[in-house]
N, C-alpha and C positions, 0 to 999 in steps of 0.2 A: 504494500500500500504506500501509495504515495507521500511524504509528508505535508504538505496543503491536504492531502485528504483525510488523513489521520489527524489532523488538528481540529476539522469540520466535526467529526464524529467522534470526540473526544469532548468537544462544547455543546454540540447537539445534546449528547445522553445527560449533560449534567448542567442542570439548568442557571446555578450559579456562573457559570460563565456565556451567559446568555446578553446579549448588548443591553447596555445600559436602557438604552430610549423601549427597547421591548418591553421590557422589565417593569418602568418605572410607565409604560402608556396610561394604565386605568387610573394611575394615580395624578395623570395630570389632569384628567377629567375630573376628580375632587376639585383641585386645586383651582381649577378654571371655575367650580362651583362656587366655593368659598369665596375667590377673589369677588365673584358676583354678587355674594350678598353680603359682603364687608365695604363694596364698591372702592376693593384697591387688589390691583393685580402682587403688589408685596405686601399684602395683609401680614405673612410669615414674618418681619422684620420686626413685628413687636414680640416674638415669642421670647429673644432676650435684647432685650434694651442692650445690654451693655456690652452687645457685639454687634459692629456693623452689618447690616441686612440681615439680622438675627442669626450671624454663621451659613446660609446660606449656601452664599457664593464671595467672592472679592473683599473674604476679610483676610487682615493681617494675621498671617498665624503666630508671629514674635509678637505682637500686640495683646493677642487673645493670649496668651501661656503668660505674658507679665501681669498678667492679673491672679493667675495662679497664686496661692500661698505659696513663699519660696522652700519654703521644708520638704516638698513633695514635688519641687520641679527639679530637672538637671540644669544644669551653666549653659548658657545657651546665648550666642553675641548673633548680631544680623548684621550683615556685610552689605553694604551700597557698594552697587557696581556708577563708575567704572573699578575695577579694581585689581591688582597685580596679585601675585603669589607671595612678596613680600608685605604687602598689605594686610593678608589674609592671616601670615604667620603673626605678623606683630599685634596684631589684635586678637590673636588666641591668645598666646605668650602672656596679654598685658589682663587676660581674662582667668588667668589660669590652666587655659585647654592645653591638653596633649593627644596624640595621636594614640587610636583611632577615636574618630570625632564621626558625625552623623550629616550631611551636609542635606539640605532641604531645601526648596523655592517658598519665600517669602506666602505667598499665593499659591497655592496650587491644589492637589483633588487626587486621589486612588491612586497613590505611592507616585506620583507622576516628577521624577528627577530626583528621587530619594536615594542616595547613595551612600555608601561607609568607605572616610577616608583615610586610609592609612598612611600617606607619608606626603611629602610638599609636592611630589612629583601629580599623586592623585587629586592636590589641589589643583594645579597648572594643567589637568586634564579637565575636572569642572570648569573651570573658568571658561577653559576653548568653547564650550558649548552652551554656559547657564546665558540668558537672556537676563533675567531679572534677578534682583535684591535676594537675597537668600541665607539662611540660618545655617550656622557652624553651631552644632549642640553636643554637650557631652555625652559619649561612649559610657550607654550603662549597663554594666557589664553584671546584669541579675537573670536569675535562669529561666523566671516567668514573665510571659508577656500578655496581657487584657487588654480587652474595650470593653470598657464599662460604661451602661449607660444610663443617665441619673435624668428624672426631670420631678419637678415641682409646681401644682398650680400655685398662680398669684391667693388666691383666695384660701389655701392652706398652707399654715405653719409648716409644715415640715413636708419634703421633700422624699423618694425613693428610685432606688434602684431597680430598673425594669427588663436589663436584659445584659449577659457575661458573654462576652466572646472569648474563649479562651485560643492562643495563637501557636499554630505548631510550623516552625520552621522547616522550609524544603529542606530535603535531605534525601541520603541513599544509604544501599548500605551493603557493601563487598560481598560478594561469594568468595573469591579467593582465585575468581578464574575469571571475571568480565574487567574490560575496562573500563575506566571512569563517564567516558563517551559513552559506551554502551547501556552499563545502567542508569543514564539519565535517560539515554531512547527508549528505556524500556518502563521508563516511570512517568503516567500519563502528566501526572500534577508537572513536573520538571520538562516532559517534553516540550510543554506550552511556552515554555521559556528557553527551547532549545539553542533562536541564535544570541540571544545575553550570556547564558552558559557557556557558548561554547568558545566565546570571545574570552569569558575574562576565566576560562580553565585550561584555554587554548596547548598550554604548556604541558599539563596535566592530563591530555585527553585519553592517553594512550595508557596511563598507571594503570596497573591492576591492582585495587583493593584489595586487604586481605579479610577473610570469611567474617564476618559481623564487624567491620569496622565502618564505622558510620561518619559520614561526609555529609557537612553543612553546607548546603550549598549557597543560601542566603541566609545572613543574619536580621532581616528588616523586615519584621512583621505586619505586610502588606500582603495583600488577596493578591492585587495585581502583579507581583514578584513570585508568587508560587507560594504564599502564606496557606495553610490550610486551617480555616475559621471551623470552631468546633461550640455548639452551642454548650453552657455552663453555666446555664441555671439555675442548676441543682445546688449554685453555690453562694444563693442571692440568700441573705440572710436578714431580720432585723438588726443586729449588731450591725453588720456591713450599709445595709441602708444608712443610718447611723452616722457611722464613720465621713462615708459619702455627704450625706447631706450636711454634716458638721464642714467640709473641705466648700463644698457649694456656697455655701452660705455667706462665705467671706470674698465670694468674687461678686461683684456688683452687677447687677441687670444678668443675672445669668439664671436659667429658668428650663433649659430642656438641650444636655447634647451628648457627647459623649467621651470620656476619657479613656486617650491611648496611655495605657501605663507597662513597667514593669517591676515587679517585686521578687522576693525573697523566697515566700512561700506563702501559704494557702491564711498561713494566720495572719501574715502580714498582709496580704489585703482586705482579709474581713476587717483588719486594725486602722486601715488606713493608713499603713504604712508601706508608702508605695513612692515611686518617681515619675511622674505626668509627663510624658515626650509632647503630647498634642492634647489641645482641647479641640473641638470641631461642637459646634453650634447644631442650630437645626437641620443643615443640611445632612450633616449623619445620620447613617441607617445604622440601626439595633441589627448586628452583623451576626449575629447568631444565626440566624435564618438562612446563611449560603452554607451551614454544616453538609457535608458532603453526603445524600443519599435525603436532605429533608423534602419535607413536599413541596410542591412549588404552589400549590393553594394553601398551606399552610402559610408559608410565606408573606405570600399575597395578602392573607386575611390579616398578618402581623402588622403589615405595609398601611393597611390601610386603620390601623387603631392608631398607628406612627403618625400619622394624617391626622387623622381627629385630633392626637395630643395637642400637637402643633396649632391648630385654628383656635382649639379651648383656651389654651394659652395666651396665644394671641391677643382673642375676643375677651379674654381678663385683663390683661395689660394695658386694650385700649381703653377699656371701659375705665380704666383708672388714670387717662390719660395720658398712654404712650401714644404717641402720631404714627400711624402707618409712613412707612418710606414712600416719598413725591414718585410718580412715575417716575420723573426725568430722572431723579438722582439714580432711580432704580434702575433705571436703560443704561445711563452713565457709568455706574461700576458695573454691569454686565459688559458693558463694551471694552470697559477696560480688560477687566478683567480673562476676556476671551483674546484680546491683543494681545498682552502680557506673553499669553503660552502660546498663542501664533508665531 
């Protein structure tokens, strides 16, 4: 089989890798709903005040994370381009950073220019290609990785946790007799990422692994990297709500999104003891739901409670006088914002 065809029929059977605009159609017929009876097409911008277009789209993500408690965020410096490799270094240096560091687009959506960078060389490689402003964050180097996702109506004290993505990183894992090439060909999850792979293992292609020896292939707990999203609900707890809504409560205007984190262990996140890489607003989806083998009407039906949350929210906010976003400004940071990564 061809590889264009074996890639068709590996997204086909699993509906998590299914285009986004498929995916997300029935839900913008909500959307087109609500917008019509709130009479604003960015009704969603009041779901949290205290991120532009309610996280959405075209917010700052070093904006949004400094609003984080610093106890539970990593070091994290944003770089204005234009910018050099000596630039880059002196403002880690003068931040504390050390190699490996996490490099990230100021803006951006589904691990889109997410990279781990290991030495000044794989700066001077971002650079040749970042377009825009972009996050140098510290290497956190803890074994678990979450999305966790917390929301709160205006009109209730307290807040919870409604959905655990737990993150298992691409990997493989030697017989003693395939090479490194071959068991990524033979690993649907990894295949999907076969020509990134094959670039940056280029050197490595040909090793043979030895029998259970396990290869990371990516360290960066994204879906669109080859992450595989496993739902972990079973680990949503009072305590952990808790914990969560006590971290929530201290970021201003913030009301429904979700935290990429990684911790220690199982105690340390019901404890809220954890390190926030990313907060991500409304636009976030309760990522549980692409576990590999769930329904995709299950999903759906998740999809659209996600929906509801969002308007209820909203339609509290505003009744308490948040202002829906002006079309114009909303057109405006959409435009931007699809320029940016143009």
């Amino acid at each position: 089989m061809g590889l264009r065809l074996r890639r068709f029929f590996i997204q086909l059977r699993h509906w998590e890798y299914w285009p986004f605009g498929l995916v997300q159609f029935p839900l913008f017929v909500m959307w087109g709903w609500y917008a019509l009876r709130q009479r604003s097409l960015f009704y969603f911008s009041a779901s949290n005040p205290g991120i532009l277009n309610g996280g959405m789209w075209g917010e700052s993500k070093f904006d949004v994370l400094s609003q984080v408690p610093p106890t539970v965020k990593p070091v994290t410096i944003r770089i204005s381009l234009p910018a050099t490799t000596a630039d880059v270094l002196r403002q880690m240096a003068n931040a504390g950073l050390r190699f490996p560091v996490i490099a990230k687009p100021d803006l951006g959506e589904r691990g889109w220019m997410v990279q781990r960078l290991d030495d000044d060389a794989a700066v001077t490689a971002y650079l040749s290609v970042i377009k825009i402003d972009f996050l140098i964050q510290e290497w956190i180097d803890l074994p678990l990785e979450f999305g966790v996702y917390y929301m709160r109506f205006p009109s209730e004290q307290k807040g919870h946790v409604n959905s655990i993505t737990a993150k298992e990183f691409l990997s493989v894992v030697g017989d003693g007799k395939s090479t490194l090439g071959t068991l990524i060909r033979q690993h649907d999850r990894a295949f999907l990422q076969w020509q990134a792979l094959q670039e940056k293992y280029k050197t490595r292609w040909e090793e043979i692994l030895a029998r259970g020896q396990r290869e990371e292939l990516v360290s960066i707990g994204n879906h669109c990297l080859g992450t595989k999203f496993i739902n972990a609900n079973h680990l949503i707890t009072a305590k952990l709500s808790d914990s969560f809504d006590r971290i929530s409560q201290q970021i201003d205007g913030f009301y429904f999104g979700r935290y990429d984190l990684r911790c220690g262990s199982l105690e340390d996140l019901e404890n809220g003891n954890v390190k926030i890489v990313e907060l991500n607003g409304c636009g976030a989806e309760p990522s549980h739901i692409y576990h590999p083998g769930a329904s995709f009407w299950k999903g759906m039906s998740e999809l659209i409670v996600h929906w509801q949350n969002i308007y209820r929210i909203s339609r509290e906010n505003h009744a308490r006088g948040v202002s829906y976003l002006a079309f114009h400004d909303g057109v405006r940071i959409y435009k931007k914002f699809r320029a940016l990564k143009d």
